[in-house]
Biotite code that builds the C-alpha atoms (Angstrom):
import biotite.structure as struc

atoms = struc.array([
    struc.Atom([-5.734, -69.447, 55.246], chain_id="A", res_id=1, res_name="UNK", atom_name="CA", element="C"),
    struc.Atom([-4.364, -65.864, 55.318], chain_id="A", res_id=2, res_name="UNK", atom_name="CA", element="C"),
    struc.Atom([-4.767, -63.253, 52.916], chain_id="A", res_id=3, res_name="UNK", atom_name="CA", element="C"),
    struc.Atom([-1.666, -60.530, 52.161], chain_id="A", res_id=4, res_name="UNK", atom_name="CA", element="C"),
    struc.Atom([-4.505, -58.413, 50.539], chain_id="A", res_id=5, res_name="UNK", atom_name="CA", element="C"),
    struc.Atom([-3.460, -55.219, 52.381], chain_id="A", res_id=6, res_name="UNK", atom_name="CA", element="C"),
    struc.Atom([0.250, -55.560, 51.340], chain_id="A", res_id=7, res_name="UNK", atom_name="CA", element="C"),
    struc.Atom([-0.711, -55.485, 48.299], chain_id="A", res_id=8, res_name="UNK", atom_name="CA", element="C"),
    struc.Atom([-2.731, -52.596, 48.801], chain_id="A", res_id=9, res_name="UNK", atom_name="CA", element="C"),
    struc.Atom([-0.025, -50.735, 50.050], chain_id="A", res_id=10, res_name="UNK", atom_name="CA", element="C"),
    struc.Atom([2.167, -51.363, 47.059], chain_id="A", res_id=11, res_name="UNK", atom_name="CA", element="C"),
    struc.Atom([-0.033, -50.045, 45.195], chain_id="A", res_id=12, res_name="UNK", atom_name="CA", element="C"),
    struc.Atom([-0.454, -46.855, 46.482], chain_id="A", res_id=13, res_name="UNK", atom_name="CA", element="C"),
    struc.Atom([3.099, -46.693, 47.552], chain_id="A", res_id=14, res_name="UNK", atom_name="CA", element="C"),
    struc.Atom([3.642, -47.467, 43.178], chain_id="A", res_id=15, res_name="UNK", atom_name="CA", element="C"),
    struc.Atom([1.367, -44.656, 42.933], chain_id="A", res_id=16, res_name="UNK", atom_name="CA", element="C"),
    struc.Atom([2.956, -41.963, 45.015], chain_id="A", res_id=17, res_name="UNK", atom_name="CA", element="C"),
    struc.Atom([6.025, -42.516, 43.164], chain_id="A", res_id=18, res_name="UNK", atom_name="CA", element="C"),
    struc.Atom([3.952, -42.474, 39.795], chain_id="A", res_id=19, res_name="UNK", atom_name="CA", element="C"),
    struc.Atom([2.386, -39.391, 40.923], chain_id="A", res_id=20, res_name="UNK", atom_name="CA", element="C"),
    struc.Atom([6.496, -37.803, 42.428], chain_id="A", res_id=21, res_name="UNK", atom_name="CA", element="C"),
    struc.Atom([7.745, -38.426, 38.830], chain_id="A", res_id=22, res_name="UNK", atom_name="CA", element="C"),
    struc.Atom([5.020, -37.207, 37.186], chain_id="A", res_id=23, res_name="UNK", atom_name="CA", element="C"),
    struc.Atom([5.467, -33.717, 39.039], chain_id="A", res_id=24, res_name="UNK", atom_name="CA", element="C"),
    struc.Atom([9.555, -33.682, 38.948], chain_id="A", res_id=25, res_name="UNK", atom_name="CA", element="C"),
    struc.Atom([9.150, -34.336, 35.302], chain_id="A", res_id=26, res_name="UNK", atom_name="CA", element="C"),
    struc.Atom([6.148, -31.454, 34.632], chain_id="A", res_id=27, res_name="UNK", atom_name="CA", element="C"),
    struc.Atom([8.625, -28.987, 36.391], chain_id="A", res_id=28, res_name="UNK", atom_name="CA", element="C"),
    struc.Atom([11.516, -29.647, 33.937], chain_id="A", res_id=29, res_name="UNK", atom_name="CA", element="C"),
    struc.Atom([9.912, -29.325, 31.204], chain_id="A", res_id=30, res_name="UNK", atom_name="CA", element="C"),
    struc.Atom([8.800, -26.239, 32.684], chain_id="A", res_id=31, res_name="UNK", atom_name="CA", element="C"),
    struc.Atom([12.457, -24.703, 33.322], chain_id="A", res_id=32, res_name="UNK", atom_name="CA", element="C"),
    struc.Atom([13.717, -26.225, 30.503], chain_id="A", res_id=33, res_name="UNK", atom_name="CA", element="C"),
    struc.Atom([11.258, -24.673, 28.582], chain_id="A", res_id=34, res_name="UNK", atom_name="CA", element="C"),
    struc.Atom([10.985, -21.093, 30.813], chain_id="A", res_id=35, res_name="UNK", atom_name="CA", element="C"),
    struc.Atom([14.838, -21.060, 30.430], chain_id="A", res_id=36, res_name="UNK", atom_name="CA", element="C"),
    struc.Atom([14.724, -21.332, 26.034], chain_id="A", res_id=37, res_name="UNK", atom_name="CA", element="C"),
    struc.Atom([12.054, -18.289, 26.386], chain_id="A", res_id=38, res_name="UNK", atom_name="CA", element="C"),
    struc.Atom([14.536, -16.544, 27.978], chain_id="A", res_id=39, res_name="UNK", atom_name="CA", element="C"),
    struc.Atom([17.405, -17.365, 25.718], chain_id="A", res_id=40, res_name="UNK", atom_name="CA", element="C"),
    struc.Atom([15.369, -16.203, 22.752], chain_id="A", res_id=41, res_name="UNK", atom_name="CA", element="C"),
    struc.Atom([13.713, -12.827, 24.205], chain_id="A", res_id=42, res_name="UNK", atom_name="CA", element="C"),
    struc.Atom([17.816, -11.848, 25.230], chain_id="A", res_id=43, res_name="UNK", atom_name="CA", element="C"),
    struc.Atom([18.850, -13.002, 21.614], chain_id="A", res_id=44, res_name="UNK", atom_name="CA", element="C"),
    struc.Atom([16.051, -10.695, 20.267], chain_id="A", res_id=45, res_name="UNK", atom_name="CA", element="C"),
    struc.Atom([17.071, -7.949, 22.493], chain_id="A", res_id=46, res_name="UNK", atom_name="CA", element="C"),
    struc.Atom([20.607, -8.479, 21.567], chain_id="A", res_id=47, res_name="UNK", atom_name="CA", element="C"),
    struc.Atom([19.842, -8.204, 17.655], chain_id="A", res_id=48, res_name="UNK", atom_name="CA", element="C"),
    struc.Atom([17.763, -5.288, 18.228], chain_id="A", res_id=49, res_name="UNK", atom_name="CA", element="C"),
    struc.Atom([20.161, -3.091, 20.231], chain_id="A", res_id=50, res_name="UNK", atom_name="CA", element="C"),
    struc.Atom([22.732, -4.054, 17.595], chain_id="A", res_id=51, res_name="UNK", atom_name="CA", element="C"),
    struc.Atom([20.413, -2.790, 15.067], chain_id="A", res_id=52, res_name="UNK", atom_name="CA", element="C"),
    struc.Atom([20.216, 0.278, 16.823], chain_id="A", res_id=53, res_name="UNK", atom_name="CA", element="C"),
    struc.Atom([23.265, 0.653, 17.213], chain_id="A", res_id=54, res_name="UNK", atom_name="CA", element="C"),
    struc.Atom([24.957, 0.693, 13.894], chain_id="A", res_id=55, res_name="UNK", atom_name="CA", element="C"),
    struc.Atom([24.818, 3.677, 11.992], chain_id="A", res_id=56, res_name="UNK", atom_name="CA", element="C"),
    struc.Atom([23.153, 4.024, 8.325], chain_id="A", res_id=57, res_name="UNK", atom_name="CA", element="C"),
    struc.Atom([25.602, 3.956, 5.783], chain_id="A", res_id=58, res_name="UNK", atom_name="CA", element="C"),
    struc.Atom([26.560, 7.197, 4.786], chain_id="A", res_id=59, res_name="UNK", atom_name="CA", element="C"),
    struc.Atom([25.065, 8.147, 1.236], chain_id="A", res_id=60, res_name="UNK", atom_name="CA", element="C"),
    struc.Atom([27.721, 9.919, -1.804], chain_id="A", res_id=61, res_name="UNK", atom_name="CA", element="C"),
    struc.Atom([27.110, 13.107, -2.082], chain_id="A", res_id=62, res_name="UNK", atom_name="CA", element="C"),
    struc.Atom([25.560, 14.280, -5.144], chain_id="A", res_id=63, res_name="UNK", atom_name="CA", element="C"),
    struc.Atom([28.689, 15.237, -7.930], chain_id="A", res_id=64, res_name="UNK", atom_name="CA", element="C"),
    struc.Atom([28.868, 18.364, -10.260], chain_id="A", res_id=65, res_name="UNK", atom_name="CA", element="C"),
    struc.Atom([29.699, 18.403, -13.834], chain_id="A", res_id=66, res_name="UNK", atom_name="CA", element="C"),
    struc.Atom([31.907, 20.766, -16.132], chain_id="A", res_id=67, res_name="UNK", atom_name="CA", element="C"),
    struc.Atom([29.969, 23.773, -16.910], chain_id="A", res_id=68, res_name="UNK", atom_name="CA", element="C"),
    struc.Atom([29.674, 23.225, -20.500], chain_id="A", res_id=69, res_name="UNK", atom_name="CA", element="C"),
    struc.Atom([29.048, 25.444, -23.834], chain_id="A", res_id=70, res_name="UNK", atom_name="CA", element="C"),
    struc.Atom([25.650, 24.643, -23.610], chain_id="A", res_id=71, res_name="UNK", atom_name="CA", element="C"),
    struc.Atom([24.746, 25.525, -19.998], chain_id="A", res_id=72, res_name="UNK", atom_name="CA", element="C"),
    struc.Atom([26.048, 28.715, -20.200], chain_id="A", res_id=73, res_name="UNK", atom_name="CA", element="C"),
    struc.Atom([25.483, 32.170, -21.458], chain_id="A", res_id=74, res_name="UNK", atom_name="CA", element="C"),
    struc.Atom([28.065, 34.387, -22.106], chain_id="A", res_id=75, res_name="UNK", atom_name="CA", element="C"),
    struc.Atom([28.310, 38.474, -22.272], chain_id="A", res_id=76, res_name="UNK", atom_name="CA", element="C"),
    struc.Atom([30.228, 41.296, -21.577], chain_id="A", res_id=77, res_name="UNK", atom_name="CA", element="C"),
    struc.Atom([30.598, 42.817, -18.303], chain_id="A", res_id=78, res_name="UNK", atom_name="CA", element="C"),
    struc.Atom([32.170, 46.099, -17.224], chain_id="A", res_id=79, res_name="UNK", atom_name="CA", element="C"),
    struc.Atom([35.100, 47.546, -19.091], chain_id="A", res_id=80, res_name="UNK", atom_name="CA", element="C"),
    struc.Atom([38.232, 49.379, -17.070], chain_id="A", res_id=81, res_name="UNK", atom_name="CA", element="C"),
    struc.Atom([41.598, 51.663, -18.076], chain_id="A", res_id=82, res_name="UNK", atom_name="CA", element="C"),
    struc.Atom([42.240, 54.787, -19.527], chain_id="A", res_id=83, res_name="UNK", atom_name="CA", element="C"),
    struc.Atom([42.628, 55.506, -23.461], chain_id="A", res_id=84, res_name="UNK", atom_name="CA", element="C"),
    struc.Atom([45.911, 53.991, -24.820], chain_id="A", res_id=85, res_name="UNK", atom_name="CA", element="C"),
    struc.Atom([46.625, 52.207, -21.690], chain_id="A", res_id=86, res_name="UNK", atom_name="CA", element="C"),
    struc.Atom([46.422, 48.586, -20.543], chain_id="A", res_id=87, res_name="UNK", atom_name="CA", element="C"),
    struc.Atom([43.124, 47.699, -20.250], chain_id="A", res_id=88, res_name="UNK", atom_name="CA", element="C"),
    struc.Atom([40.337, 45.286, -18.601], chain_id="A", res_id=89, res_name="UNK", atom_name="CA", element="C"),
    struc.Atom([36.986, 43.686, -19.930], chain_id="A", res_id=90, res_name="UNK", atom_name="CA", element="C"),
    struc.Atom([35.099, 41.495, -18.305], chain_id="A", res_id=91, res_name="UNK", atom_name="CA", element="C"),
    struc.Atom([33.576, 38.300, -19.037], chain_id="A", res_id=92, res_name="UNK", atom_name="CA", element="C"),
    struc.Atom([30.578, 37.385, -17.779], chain_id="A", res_id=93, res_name="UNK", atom_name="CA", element="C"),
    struc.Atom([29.372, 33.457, -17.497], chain_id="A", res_id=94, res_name="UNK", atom_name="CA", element="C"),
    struc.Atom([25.803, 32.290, -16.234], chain_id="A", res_id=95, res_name="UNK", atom_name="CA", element="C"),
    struc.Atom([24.633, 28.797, -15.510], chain_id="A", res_id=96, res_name="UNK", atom_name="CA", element="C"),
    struc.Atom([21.170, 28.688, -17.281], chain_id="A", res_id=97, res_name="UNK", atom_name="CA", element="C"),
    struc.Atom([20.711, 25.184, -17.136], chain_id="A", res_id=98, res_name="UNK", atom_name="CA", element="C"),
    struc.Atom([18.588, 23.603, -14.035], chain_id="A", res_id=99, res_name="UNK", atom_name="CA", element="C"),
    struc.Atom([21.423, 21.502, -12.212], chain_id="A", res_id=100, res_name="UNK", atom_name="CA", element="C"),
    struc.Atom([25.029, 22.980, -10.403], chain_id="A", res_id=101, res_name="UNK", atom_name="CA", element="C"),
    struc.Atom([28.028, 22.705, -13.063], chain_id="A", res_id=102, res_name="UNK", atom_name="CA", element="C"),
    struc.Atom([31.934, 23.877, -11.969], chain_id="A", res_id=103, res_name="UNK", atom_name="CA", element="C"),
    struc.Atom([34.771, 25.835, -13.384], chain_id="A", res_id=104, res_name="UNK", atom_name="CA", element="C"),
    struc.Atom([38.102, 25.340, -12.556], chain_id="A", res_id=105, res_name="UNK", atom_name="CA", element="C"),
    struc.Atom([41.112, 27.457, -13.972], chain_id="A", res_id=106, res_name="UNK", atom_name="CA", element="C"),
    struc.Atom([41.490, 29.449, -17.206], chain_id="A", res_id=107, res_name="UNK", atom_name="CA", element="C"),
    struc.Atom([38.766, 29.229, -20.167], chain_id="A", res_id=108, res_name="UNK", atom_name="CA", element="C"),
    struc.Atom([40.806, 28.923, -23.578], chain_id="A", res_id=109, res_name="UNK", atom_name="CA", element="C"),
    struc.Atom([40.550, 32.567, -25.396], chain_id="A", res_id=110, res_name="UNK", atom_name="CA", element="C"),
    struc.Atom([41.369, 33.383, -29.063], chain_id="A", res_id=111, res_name="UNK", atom_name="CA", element="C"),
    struc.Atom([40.720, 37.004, -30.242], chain_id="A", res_id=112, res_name="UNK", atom_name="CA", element="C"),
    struc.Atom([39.200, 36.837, -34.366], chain_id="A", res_id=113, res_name="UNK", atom_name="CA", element="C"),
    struc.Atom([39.340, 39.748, -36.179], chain_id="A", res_id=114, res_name="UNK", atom_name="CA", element="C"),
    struc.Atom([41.635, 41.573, -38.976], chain_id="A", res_id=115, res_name="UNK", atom_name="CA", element="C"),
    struc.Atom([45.311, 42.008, -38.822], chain_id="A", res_id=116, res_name="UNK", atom_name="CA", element="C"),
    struc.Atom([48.643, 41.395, -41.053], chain_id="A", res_id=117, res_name="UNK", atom_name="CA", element="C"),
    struc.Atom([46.159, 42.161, -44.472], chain_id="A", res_id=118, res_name="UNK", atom_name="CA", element="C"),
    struc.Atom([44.223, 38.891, -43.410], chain_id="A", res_id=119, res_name="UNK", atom_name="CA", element="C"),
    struc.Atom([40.156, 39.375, -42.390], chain_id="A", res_id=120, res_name="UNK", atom_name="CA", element="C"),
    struc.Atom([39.904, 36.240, -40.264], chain_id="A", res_id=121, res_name="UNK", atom_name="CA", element="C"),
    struc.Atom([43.377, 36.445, -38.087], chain_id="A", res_id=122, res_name="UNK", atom_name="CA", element="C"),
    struc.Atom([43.611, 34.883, -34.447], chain_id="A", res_id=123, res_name="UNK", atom_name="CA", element="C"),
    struc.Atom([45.160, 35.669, -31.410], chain_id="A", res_id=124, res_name="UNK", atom_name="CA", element="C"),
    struc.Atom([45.267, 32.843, -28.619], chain_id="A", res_id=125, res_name="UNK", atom_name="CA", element="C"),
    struc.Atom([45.610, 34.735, -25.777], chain_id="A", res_id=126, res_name="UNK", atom_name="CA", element="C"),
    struc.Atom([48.324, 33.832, -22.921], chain_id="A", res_id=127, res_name="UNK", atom_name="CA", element="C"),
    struc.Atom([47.498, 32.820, -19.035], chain_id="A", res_id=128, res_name="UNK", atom_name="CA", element="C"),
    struc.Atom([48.313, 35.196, -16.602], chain_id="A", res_id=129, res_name="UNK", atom_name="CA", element="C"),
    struc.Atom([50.080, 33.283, -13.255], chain_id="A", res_id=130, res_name="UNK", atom_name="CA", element="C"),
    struc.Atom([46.971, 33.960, -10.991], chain_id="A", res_id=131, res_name="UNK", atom_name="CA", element="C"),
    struc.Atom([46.073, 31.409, -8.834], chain_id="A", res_id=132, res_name="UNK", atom_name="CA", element="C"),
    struc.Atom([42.641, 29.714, -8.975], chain_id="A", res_id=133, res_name="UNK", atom_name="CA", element="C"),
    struc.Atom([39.997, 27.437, -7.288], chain_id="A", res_id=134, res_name="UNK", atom_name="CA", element="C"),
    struc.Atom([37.303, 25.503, -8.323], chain_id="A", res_id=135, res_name="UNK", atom_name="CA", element="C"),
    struc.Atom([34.165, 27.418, -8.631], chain_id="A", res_id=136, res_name="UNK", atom_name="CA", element="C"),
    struc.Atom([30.538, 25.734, -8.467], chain_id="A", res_id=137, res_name="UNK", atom_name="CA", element="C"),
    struc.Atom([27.989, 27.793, -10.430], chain_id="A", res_id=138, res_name="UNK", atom_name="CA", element="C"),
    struc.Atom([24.516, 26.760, -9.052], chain_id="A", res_id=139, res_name="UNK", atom_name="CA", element="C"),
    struc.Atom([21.732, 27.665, -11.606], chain_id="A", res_id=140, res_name="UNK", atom_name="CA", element="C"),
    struc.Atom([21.298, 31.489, -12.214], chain_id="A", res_id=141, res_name="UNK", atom_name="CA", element="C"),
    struc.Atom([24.891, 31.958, -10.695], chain_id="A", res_id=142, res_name="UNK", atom_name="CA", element="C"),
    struc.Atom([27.631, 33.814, -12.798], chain_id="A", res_id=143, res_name="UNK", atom_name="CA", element="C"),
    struc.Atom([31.104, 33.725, -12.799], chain_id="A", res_id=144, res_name="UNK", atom_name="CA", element="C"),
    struc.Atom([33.503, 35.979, -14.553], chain_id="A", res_id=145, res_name="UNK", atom_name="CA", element="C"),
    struc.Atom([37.244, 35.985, -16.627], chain_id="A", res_id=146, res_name="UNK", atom_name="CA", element="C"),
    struc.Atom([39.006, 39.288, -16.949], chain_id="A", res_id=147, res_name="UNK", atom_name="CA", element="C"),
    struc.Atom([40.384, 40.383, -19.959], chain_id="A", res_id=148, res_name="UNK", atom_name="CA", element="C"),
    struc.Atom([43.466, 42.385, -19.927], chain_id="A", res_id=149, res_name="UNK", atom_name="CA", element="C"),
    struc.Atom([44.638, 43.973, -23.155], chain_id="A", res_id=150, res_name="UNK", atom_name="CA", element="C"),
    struc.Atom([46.789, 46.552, -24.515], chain_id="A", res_id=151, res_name="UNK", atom_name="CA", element="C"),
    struc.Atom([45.255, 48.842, -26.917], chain_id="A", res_id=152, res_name="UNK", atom_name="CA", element="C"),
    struc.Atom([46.679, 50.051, -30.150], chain_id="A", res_id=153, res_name="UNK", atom_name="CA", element="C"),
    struc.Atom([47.862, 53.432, -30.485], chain_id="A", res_id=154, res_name="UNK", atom_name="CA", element="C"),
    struc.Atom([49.574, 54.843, -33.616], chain_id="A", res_id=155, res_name="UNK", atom_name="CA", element="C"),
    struc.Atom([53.619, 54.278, -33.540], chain_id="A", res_id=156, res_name="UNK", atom_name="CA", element="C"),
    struc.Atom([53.148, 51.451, -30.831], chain_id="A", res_id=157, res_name="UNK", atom_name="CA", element="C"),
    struc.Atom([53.763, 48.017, -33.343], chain_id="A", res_id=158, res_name="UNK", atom_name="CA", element="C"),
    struc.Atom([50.714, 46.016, -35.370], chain_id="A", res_id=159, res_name="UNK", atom_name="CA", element="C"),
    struc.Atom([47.307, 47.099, -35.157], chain_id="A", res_id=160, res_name="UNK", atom_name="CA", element="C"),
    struc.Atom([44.980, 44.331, -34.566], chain_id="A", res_id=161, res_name="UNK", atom_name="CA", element="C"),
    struc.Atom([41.336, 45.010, -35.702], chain_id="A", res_id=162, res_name="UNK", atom_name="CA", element="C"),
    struc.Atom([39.343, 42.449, -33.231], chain_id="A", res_id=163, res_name="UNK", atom_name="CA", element="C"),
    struc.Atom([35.994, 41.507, -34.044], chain_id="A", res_id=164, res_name="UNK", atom_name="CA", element="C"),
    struc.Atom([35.190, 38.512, -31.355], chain_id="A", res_id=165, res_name="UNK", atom_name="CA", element="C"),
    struc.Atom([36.320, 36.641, -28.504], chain_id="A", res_id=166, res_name="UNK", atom_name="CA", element="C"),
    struc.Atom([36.278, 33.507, -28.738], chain_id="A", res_id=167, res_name="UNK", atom_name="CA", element="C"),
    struc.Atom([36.129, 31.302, -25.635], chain_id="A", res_id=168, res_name="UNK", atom_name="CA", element="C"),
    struc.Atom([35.953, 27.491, -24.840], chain_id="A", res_id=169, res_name="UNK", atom_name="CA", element="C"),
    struc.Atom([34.965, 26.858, -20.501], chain_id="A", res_id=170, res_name="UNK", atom_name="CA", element="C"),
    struc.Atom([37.647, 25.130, -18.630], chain_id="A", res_id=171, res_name="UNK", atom_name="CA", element="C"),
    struc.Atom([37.891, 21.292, -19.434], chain_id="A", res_id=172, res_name="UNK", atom_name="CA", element="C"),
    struc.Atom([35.585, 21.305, -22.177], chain_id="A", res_id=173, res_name="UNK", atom_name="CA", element="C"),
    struc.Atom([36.346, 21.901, -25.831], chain_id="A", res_id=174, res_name="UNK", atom_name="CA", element="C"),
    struc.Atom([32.956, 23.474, -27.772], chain_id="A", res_id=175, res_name="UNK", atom_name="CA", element="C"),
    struc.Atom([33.455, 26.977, -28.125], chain_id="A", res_id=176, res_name="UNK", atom_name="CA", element="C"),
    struc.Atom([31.317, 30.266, -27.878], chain_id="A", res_id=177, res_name="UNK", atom_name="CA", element="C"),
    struc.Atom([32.059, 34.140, -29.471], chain_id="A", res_id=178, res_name="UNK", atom_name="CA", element="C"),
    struc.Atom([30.670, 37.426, -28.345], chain_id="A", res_id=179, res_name="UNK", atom_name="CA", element="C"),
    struc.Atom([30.904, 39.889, -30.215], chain_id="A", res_id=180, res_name="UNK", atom_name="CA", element="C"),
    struc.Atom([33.927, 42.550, -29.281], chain_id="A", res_id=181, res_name="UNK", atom_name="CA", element="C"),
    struc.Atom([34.982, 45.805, -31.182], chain_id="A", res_id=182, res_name="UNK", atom_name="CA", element="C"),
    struc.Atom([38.254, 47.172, -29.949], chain_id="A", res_id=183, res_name="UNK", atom_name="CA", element="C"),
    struc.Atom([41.746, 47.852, -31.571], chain_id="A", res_id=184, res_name="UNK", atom_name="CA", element="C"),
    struc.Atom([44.142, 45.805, -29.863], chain_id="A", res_id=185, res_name="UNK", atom_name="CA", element="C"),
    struc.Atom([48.042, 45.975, -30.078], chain_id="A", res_id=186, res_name="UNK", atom_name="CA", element="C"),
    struc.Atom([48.984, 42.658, -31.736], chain_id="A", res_id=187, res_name="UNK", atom_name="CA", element="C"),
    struc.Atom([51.878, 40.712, -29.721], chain_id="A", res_id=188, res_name="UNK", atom_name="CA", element="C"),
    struc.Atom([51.117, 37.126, -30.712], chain_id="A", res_id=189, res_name="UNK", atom_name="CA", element="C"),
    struc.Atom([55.315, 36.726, -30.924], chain_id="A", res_id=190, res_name="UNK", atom_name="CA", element="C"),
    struc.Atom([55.924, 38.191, -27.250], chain_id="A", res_id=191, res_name="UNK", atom_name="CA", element="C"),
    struc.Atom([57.341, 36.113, -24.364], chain_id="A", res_id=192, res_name="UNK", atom_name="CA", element="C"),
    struc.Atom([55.350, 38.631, -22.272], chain_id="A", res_id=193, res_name="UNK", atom_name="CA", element="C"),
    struc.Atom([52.431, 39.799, -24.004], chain_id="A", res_id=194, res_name="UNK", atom_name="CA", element="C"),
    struc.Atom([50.166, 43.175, -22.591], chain_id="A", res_id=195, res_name="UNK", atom_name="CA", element="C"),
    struc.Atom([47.573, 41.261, -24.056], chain_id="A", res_id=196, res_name="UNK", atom_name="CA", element="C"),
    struc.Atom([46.077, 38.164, -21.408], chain_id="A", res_id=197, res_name="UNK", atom_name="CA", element="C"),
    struc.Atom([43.328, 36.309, -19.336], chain_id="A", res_id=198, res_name="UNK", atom_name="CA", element="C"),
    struc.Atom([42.778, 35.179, -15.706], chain_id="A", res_id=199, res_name="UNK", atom_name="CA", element="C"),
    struc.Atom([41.278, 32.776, -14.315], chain_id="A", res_id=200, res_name="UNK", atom_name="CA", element="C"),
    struc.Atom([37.381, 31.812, -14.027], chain_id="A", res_id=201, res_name="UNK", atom_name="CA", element="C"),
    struc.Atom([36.506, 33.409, -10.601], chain_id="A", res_id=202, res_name="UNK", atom_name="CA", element="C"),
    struc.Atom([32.984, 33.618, -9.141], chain_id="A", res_id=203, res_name="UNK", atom_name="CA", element="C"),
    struc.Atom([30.810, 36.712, -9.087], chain_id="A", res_id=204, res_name="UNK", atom_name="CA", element="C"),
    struc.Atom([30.179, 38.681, -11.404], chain_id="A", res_id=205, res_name="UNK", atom_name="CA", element="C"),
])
């Protein structure tokens, strides 16, 4: 009798070298496969963070101003101009004492109170002179100013007006505020073109 022992031997080993081939083809797949989604993430990570990067921070609103009002301010008279029984100039001075930027922009509202016509408490709201005007941002402890221009009462000339106060109200708002003012002013309340006007708020004092 024969035996076919070493045939079978050689199967075997032949079954294992092709056991052993798979085994190593299928390691180094899984390898690439798995080297290859490493790389695929670190590019997506690199991707996101050159994007973030690259996109600029939303800009932020800058920081808005309020009317200067009533309160905010104080109020007093600045430096007077003209020669006796001619048109004339006072100044009028406005600080921001409050602790946060407040703007003017245009002409305050101005009534002069004092006596005229045999009445003790007449008023005069004054006209706008055509100036032009900007918009002017009082930061706190910063004053602004309104001129005054008036025509003042001489003897002969019309209706003496007797004025005791100015009273003002700040562009855009509607409180009010006096100061005290002592000057004889020519009364022209019915003119088309009174003597007697204000300009603008403009900064400085």
């Amino acid at each position: 009798m024969r035996f076919r022992k070493p045939a079978t031997v050689s199967i075997c080993i032949a079954g294992a070298g092709l056991l052993i081939a798979g085994c190593s083809s299928s390691s180094s797949s899984s390898s690439t496969a798995a080297s290859a989604t490493t790389s695929a993430s670190a590019a997506s990570a690199a991707s996101t963070a050159n994007a973030s990067a690259s996109t600029p921070a939303p800009a932020q609103p800058a920081a808005s101003t309020t009317d200067c009002a009533v309160s905010a301010l104080s109020f007093a008279l600045g430096a007077k101009t003209g020669a006796a029984g001619q048109q004339a100039t006072q100044v009028v001075d406005l600080t921001n004492k409050g602790s946060a930027a407040c703007t003017m922009d245009g002409f305050p509202g101005v009534d002069l109170a004092g006596a005229a016509n045999g009445q003790s408490n007449y008023t005069w709201s004054l006209a706008r002179s055509s100036a032009s005007y900007s918009q002017v941002t009082l930061q706190p402890g910063g004053t602004a100013h309104f001129t005054l221009t008036y025509l003042p009462f001489a003897a002969g000339d019309g209706t003496n007006m007797t004025v005791t106060k100015i009273v003002m109200t700040p562009p855009n708002t509607f409180t009010q505020a006096q100061l005290t003012w002592n000057q004889q002013v020519l009364l022209q309340d019915g003119a088309t073109h009174p003597g007697t006007y204000i300009g603008p708020v403009t900064a400085g004092a």
